[in-house]
N, C-alpha and C positions, 0 to 999 in steps of 0.2 A: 838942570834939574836938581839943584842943591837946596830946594825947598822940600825934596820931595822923600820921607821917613813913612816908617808904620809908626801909625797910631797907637806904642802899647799900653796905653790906659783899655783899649777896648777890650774886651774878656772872650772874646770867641776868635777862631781864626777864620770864619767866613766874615765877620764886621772887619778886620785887620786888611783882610783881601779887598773886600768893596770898597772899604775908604780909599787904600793904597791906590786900585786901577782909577778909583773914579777922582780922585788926586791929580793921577798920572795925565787922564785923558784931558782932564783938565786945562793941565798945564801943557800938554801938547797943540789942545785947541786953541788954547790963549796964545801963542807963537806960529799959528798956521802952520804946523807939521805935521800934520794927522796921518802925513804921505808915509811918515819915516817907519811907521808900524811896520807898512810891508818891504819895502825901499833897504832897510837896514835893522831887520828883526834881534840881529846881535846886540847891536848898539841898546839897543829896546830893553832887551832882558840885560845889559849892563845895569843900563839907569835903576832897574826895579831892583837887583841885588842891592846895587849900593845903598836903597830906602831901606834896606831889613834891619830891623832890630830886633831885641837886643843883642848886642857885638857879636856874644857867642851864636846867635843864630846866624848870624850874618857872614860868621865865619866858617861854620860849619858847612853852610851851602853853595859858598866860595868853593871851598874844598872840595863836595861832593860834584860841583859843575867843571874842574879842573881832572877829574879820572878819567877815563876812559866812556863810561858809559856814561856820564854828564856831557860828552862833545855835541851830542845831539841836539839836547835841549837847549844849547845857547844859539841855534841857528832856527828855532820855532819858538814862538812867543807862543803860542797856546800849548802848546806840549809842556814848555816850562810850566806856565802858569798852572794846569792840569796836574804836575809834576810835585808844581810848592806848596800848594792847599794841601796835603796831607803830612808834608814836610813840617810846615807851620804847626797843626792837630797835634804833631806826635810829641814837637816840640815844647809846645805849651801846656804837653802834661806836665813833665818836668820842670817848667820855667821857673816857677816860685825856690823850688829846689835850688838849681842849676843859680840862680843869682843870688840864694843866701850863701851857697857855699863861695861864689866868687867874692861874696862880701865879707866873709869871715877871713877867706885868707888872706884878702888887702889889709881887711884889721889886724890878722896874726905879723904881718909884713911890718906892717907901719908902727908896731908897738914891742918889734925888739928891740933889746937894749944895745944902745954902740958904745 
């Protein structure tokens, strides 16, 4: 599944989701797996974290699925999915934000003097 990212040129987090599952299902149909949805749900919502972008999203929901009341969600792919649409919403208010300031400070980073 190493083709498989969000699309973040899209502007809404329902187009990010539809592309992303319809991406996914895709590419699960093109390899005859379609079993693995239920067969190994975990594995499932692996493959779709690792698609998240940008990093800081992708990290933050890392984290959030690593506590305690994230154990749930990695054992139901609809729960997840149900779980990250608003994940994604809340995130994308801020995104513009959240990636000028990671971009200011690689600039303040890369432009001290040695």
């Amino acid at each position: 599944m190493r083709g498989l990212t969000v699309d973040v040129q899209l502007q809404d987090a329902e187009s990010r989701m539809s592309c992303l599952l319809a991406n996914f299902y895709s590419t699960v149909d093109g390899v005859n797996m379609e079993s693995i949805i239920h067969e190994d749900p975990k594995s499932v919502v692996g493959y779709l974290v690792n698609a998240l972008r940008p990093t800081a999203f992708h990290s933050a929901i890392q984290d959030s699925l690593e506590r305690p009341a994230g154990k749930p969600l990695k054992k139901d792919v609809s729960m997840f999915l149900r779980w990250l649409r608003p994940q994604m919403e809340e995130f994308m208010k801020y995104e513009t934000h959240i990636l000028a300031a990671q971009h200011g400070v690689s600039n303040a980073v890369s432009q001290q003097p040695q």
